[in-house]
N, C-alpha and C positions, 0 to 999 in steps of 0.2 A: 835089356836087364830084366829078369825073373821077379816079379811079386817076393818072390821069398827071398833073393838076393837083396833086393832092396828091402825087406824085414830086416835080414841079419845085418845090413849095412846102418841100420836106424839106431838096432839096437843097442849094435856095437859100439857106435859113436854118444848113445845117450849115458853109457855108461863112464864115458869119460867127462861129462856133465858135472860140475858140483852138485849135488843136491841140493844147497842154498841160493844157487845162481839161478833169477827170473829167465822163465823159456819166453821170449818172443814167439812172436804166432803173425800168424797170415793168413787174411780174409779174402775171399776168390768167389768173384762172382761171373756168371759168363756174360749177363748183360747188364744194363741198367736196371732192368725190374725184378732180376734175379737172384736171389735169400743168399747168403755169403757161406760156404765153406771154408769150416777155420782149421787151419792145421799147425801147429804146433812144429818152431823150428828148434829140433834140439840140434841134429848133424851140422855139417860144415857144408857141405854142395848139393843144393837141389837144382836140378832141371824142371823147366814149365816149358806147357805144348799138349798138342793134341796125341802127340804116338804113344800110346798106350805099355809098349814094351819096353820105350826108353825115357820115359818121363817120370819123375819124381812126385810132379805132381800134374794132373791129367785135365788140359780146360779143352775141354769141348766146344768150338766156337770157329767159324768159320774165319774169321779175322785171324784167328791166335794159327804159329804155323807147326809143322809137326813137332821140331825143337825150337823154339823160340827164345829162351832167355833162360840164363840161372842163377841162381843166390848162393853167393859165396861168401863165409864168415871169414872176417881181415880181424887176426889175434894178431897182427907187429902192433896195432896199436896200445897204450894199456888197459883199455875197456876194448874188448872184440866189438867190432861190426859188421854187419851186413851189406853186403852191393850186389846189386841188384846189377847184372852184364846180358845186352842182347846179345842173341846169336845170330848175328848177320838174317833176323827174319825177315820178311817179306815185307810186313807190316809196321813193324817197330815197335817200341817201348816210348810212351808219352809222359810226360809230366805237364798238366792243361793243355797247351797245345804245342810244346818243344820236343820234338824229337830227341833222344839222350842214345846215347851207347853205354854205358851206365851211369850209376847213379849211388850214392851211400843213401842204405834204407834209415829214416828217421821215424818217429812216435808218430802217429797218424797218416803218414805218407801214403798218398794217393796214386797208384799208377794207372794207365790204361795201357793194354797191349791193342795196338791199332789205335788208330786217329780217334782221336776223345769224341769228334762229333758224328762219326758212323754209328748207331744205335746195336752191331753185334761187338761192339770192342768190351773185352772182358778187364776187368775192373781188380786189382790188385790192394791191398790195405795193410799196411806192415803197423803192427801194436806191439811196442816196447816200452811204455813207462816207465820215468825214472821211479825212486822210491819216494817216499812223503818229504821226507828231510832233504833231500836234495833240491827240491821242488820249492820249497820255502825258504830254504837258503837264495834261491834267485831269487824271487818275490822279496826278499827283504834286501837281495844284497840294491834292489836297483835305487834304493833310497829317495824312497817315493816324493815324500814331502818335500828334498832339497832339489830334485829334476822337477820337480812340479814347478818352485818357483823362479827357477832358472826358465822354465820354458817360455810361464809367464811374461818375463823380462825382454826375453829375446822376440816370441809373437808378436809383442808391443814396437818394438823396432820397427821388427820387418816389415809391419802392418804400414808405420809411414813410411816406406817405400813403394808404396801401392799405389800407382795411378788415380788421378782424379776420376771416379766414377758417374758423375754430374755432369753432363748426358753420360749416359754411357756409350762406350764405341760403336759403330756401324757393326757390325758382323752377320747381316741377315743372309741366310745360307741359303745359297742359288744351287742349282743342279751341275752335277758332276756330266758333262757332256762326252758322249764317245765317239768319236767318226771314225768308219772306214779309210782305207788306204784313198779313197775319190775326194776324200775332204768336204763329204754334202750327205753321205747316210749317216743319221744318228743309228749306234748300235742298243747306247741304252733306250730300256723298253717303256718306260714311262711317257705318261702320256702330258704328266704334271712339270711344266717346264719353268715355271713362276713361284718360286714359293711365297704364302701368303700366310699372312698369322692373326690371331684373334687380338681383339683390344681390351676382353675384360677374361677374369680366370672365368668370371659362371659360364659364359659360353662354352667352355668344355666340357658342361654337361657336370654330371655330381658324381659319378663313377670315376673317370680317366684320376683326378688330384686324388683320390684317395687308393686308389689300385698303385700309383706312384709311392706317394707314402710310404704303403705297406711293404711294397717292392724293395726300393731304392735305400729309404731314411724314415723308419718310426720315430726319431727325436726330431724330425723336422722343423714345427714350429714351436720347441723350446731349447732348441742347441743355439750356440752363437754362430753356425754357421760350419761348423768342425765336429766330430766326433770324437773326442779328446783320445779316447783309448782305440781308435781307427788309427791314428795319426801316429801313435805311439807304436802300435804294431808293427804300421806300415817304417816307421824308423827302425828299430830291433830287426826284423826281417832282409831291409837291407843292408844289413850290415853284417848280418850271421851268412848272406849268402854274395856279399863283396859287390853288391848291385849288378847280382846277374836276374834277380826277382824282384819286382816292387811290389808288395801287398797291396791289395785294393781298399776299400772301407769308405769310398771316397762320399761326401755327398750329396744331397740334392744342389746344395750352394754351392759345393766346390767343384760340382762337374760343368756351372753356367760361367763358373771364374774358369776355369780352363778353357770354354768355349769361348769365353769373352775376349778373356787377355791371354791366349793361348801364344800368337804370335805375336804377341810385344813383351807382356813382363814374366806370365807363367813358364811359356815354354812347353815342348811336345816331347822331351826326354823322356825317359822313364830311369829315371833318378830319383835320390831323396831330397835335391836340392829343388826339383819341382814340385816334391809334394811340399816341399815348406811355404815355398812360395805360393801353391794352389790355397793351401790353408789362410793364408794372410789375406790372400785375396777375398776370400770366401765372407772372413769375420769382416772384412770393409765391408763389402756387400749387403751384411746381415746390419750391419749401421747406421746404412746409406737407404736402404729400401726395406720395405715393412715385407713381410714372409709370401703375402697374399701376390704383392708386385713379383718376389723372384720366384715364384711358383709360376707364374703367368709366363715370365722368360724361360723357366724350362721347357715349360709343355709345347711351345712356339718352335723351339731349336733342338727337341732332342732327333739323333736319326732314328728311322724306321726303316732301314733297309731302299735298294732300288732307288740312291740315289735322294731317296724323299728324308724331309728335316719337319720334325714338328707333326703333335696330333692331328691338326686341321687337315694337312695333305694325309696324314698316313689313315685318316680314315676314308676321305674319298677312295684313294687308292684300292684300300683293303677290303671294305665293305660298302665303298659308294654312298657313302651318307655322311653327315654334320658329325663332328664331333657330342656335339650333345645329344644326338639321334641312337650313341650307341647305349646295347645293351649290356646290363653289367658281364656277361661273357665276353662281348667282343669289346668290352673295353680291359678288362683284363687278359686279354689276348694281345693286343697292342701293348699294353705294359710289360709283358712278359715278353716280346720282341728286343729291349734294352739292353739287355747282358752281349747278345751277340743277332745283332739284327739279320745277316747275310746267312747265321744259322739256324737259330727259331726262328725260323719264318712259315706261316702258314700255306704260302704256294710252294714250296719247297718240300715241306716237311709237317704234316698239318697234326699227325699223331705228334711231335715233339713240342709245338705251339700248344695244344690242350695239354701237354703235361704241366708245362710254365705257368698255362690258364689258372689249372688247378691249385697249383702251388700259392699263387697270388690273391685265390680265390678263398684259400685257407688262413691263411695270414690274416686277412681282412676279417674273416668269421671271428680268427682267436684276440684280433686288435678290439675286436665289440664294433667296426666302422659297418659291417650287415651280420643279418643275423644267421643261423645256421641255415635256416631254410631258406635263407635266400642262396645262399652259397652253394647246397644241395639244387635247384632250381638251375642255377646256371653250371655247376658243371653240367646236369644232363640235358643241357640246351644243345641243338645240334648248332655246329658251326657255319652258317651261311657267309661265303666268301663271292666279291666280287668276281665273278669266274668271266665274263668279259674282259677284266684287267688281268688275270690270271693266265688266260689263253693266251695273251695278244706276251706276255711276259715268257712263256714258255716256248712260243712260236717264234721270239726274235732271234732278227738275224743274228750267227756265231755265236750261241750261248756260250761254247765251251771258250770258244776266243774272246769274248765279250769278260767271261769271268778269271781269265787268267790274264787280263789286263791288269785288275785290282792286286791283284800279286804281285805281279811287275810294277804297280803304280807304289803299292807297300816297298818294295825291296828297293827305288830308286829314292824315293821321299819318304820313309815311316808310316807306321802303318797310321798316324792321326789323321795325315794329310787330305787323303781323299773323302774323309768325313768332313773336313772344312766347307767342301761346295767348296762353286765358283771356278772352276777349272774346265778347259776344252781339252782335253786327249785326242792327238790325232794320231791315229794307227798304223801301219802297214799293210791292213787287212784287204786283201783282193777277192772282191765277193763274189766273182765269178769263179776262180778257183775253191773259193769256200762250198759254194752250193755245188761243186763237180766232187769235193773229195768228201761231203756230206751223204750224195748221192751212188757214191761208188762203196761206202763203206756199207750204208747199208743195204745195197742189193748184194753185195759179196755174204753178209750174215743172209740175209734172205734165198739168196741162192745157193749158195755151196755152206752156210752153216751144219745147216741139219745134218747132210751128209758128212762132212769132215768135224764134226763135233767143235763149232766155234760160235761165240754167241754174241764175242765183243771185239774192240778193234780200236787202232788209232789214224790218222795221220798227218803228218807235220809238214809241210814247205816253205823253205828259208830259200832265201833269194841270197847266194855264195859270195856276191859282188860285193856285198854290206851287212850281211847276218839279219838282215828284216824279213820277220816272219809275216809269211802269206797266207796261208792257211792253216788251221787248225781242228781238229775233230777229234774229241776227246771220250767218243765214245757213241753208242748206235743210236740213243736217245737221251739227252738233259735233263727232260722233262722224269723218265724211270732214274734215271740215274745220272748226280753233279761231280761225281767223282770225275776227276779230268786223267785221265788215262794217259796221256801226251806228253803233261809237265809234272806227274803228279804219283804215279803209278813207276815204281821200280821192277821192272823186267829182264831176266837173263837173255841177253843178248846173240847168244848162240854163236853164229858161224861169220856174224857181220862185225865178230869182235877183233877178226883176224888182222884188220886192216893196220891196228895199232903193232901186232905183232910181224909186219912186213915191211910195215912205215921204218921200225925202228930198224930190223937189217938190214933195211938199203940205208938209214941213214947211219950206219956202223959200216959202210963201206962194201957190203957184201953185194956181188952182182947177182940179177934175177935171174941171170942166167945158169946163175951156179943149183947143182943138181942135188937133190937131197934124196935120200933112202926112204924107201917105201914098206919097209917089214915092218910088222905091228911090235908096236912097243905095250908096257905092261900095262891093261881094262883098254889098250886103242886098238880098233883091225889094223892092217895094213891098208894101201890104194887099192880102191876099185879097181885098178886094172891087171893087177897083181903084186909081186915082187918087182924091184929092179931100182930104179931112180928117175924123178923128174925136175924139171928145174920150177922156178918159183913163178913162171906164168900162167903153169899149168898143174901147178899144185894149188894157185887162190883159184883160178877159175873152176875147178872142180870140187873146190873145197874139200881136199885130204887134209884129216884131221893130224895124220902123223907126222905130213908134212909140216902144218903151222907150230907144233910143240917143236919142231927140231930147227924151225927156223926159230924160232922165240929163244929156245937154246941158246942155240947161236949168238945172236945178237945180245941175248942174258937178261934175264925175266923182270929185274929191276928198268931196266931200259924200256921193254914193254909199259910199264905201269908209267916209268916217265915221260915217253910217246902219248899216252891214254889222258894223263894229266894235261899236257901241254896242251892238247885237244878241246880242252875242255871241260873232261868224265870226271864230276869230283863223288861221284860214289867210293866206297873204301873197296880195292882190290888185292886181292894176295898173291903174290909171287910165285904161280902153281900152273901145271899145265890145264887143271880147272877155268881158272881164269883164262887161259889162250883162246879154250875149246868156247867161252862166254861163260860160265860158269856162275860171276858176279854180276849181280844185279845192277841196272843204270838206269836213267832216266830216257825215255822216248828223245825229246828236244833235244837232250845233249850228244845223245848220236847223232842225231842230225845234224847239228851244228857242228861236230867231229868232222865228218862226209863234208861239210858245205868248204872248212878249213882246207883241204885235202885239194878239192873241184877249183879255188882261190889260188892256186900255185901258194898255201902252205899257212897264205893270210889268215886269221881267226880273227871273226867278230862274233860275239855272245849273240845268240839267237834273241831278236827285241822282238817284242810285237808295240812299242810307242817310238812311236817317231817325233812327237814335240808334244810340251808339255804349256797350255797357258795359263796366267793369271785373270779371268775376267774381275776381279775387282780393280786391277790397275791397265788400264786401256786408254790411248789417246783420243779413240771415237769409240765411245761404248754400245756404238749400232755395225762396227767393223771390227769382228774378231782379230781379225789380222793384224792391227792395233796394240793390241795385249802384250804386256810384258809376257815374251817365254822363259816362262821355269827352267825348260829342260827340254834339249835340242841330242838328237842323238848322231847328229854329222857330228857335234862338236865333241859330246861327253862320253861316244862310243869309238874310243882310238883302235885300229886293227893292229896283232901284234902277229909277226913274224913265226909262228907256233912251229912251221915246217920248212926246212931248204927247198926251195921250186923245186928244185932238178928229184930231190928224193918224193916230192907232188905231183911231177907231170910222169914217175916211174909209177907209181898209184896210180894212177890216173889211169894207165896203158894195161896195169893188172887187172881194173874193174873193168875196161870193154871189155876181157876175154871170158869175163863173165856172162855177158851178155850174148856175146857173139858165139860162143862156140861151148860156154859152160851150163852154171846150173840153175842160171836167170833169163836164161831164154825164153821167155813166156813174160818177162819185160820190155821187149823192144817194141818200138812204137813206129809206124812209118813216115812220122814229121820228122825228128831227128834222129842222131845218134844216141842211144842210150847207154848208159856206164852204172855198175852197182854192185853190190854183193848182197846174196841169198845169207840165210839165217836159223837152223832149225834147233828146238832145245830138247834135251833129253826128254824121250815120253811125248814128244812134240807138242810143249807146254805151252812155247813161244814157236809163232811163223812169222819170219822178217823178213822184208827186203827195203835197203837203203839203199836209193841210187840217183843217180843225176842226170842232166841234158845240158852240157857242160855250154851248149852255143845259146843256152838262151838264161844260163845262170840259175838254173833250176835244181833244189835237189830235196827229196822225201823221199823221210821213213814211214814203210807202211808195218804195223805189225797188227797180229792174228791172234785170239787166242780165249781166256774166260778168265773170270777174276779168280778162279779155283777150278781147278781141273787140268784132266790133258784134254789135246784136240787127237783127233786123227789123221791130219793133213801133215804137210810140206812147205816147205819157205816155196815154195814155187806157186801154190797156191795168193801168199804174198807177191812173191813178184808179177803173177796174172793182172791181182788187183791193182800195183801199183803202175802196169800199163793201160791198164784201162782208164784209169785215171789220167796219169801225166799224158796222153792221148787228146783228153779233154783240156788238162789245163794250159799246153803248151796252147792250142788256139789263142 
């Protein structure tokens, strides 16, 4: 679309505009540090994205993708509104950290396109205020004075349902343990296996409680314990959005009542019936112990990332010194770790940690707790970090498996869980496979990058018999870059998508034998070999593209996508020869897991990387792990379901060796076994794939090839090199 076409389209639409109806506007910034462009929505449909000739409106940013998302005004309502719809991008549309496919635009609403915590994710702000009188109509209609004493009434209650606080419970929070598939390497990197806490608050030095404060709770020491209009929020919010949101506001009291009595009275939901109760808990608390005591309980048990609980470790850890040794920078560095520890982290990410610094550093200037020039003084302090503990955290074994544990550890127990402490995770991780496809990944960037223009990479092995994942490489370095590529990264899958489209014609009864037309159909060539007809052994192994659309046909496109689902692919797919050809974006892991379903005569288990979960606070000998009540066992909690008819799995099965053997993955085969698989190339050779297996020793990975932007100039064959080079090593 023409600059001046989209003039006359603005125009034309502004004029059907009332004059007295407020224009909604939109603030677009491309990064976090970057001044907002406001633009004014008078039309009904814009496009966002970077392509200049078909965008509406134009962000520059390498996250954002060429059409990425648009704004559509919804007039069925009686007041028009705005929704915001992805366009199937790359990256997605976030609201904090939920992925959306849309969303109805509200008065201040926040978007990010790309993940909130990658630093180029461009930044969205939709501004619609109501008018004055509407505005005051709620403010009065909530009838302040009569919910005020209703609330009263009811906090009184709940408050005596609150557990005896005198002692308080045990909860002192131990390390989150990670072992390898041997059951004897710890993964995580910490070196702090004990946690230990201070006995008096001054031991924390005079910086850490007041960078808290400022942070966390300025009413600290004259609230009861609650922030009455936090609490109040946090009720309104879930209930305007049906508790799919809980507001935060929580505070210093009531994050130590959640820690406390998390698992007996509070609760780990994310409900409004745990903020009532976190509240109730909080005002005991503030009853029961003088401000100074539950200041001393926070600073003891808050996390700082890596596993560590409380200031004391998390300044060893970070800076190698006492808690009271630190300086007002690095103690406002640590404060500023709170929001999201595994994000603002200084080994991780040390420019996003001095932004927090700052911020905290500010706060405290404007509270009067230092003065300006002191606050001046430490931002332009340089940040000296533990880099002993920093190397030994970046060099540990499986970072990228180590951290998509915590994901898996979230999605099986909630995300509170693993912040509790006190748990052993035993893995499936096979370290000798891990250091083979560690090593294979990046001598293929190092070797054939430059030349074939590729600069990043994944790969995956799941063991077929049980879905326990063996290795994982989620990228050429953890340490440049924590984006997990593997479990995490949405790539169009090419030519390895075909399987789903062959699965389902044999399982519609159609034989492989049967022969299909090779003329080029409309944007497809014809076969490499010319005109004429092949049958379906030597249409996958060669991967004719005109062949898998006319088998897909065949069989009927919705069939495809229900093959795909069964599988395991819950990315959104559409009914198109797009999609046959890989068109649709999917997850690394869940192809893999697809292939391992297929290699299992049709079984599907969900690709795991935990294999058991323990409690160490409840153990019969607490010097015998083994002892420990398990949480979470994945022989028992992980059932295999039937996804495939054998007979239509061991026909797959007989399509992928021809791949190997006499097609376009021949540069896969290894001389310990038989190898089985399908090559993978995407338009522009964006993506290089190959998924394949060694069906006698239960093995099967996906390797893919490629940049987080850009094309390459290689070949799935390129992938399938890498992926014998590897399965070579890891079958030993």
């Amino acid at each position: 679309m023409t600059q001046v076409s989209q003039l006359t389209r603005t125009v034309g639409e502004a004029l059907k505009i009332n004059p007295k109806e407020r224009v909604p506007k939109l603030e677009v910034r491309r990064s976090h540090q970057d001044r907002p462009e406001v633009h004014d929505l008078v039309g009904d449909r814009y496009i966002l994205g970077r392509n200049t000739s078909k965008c509406d409106i134009v962000i520059q940013t390498p996250l954002v993708s060429q059409i990425h998302a648009q704004i559509v005004r919804d007039r069925s309502q009686k007041k028009s509104q705005f929704i915001l719809q992805d366009q199937d991008s790359t990256n997605g549309i976030y609201r904090q950290k939920q992925r959306l496919k849309s969303v109805p635009l509200k008065h201040k609403m926040q978007i990010t396109l790309g993940p909130p915590e990658m630093q180029d994710a461009a930044i969205i702000r939709y501004l619609d205020p109501p008018p004055w009188y509407i505005r005051s109509l709620q403010y009065t209609g909530l009838g302040i004075g009569a919910i005020a004493g209703a609330l009263i009434l009811a906090i009184a209650w709940e408050v005596s349902k609150v557990p005896d606080l005198k002692p308080l419970p045990v909860t002192q929070q131990g390390p989150v343990e990670v072992l390898a598939g041997d059951g004897i390497k710890r993964l995580d990197p910490t070196d702090i296996a004990n946690h230990t806490e201070y006995a008096t608050l001054g031991e924390f030095g005079q910086f850490i409680p007041k960078a808290v404060i400022a942070s966390e709770d300025t009413s600290f020491y004259w609230n009861i314990g609650v922030d009455p209009w936090g609490v109040a929020r946090a009720i309104v919010t879930n209930v305007q959005t049906r508790g799919e949101r809980l507001e935060g506001a929580s505070t210093i009291t009531q994050q130590l009542a959640r820690n406390i009595l998390g698992k007996t009275y509070v609760g780990t939901d994310d409900s409004a019936g745990r903020k009532w109760r976190e509240a109730a808990a909080a005002i005991k608390l503030t009853f029961t112990y003088n401000k100074d005591e539950i200041m001393r309980l926070y600073l003891n048990r808050a996390y700082a990332g890596y596993g560590v609980y409380g200031f004391k470790d998390a300044a060893k850890l970070y800076f190698n010194k006492e808690a009271s040794q630190l300086t007002l920078s690095e103690a406002a560095t640590l404060v500023g770790l709170l929001p999201s520890p595994e994000t603002i982290n200084p080994f991780k990410n040390k420019n996003l940690a001095i932004e927090y610094r700052n911020r905290i550093l500010n706060r405290m200037a404007e509270l009067g707790m230092i003065s300006d020039q002191d606050a001046d003084r430490a931002r332009r302090s340089v940040l000296i970090l533990n880099e002993a503990a920093k190397t030994k955290l970046q060099g540990s074994t499986a970072p990228y498996y180590y951290s998509y544990v915590f994901e898996e550890l979230e999605e099986l127990l909630g995300k509170n869980f693993a912040r509790e402490g006190n748990i052993v995770v035993e893995t499936n991780l096979d370290l000798a496979m891990q250091r083979a496809a560690d090593k294979a990944l990046k001598d293929a960037v190092a070797n054939d990058g430059g030349a074939y223009g590729f600069s990043q990479g994944a790969i995956v092995t799941v063991n077929s018999e049980d879905g326990s994942l063996l290795a994982m490489t989620g990228g050429v370095s953890y340490q440049a870059s924590q984006f997990n590529r593997a479990s995490q990264a949405l790539r169009q899958p090419g030519s390895t998508f075909k399987l789903f489209s062959y699965a389902a014609a044999i399982d519609q009864g159609i034989s492989p034998n049967t022969a299909f037309g090779c003329s080029s159909l409309s944007g497809v060539a014809g076969c490499r070999g010319g005109a004429g007809a092949i049958d379906m052994y030597r249409g996958f192994a060669q991967s004719e593209n005109v062949v898998a659309i006319r088998v897909a046909e065949r069989a009927g496109l919705n069939k495809v996508v229900e093959m795909a689902k069964n599988l395991g692919i819950t990315a959104k797919l559409d009914e198109s020869s797009n999609m046959v050809l890989g068109g649709n974006e999917v997850k690394i892991l869940e192809m893999a897991g697809a292939y391992a379903a297929v290699v299992n005569q049709g079984r599907y288990f969900k690709p795991h990387a935990i294999r058991r979960i323990l409690d160490t606070n409840d153990c019969k000998n607490p010097k015998d792990r083994q002892t420990c009540r398990v949480v979470w066992d994945a022989k028992t909690a992980i059932v295999p379901r039937q996804a495939l008819d054998a007979g239509v799995a061991s026909v797959m099965v007989d399509l992928m060796r021809g791949v190997v053997a006499s097609g376009t993955g021949g540069s896969a085969a290894i001389p310990q076994a038989e190898a089985i698989g399908k090559t993978g190339t995407t338009d522009e050779a964006r993506d290089l794939w190959f998924i394949g297996a060694v069906p006698r020793r239960n093995l099967v990975t996906a390797v893919w090839l490629g940049n987080d932007e850009g094309v390459t100039s290689g070949s799935s064959g390129i992938a399938a090199s890498v992926w014998g080079n590897y399965m070579s090593q890891a079958v030993r």
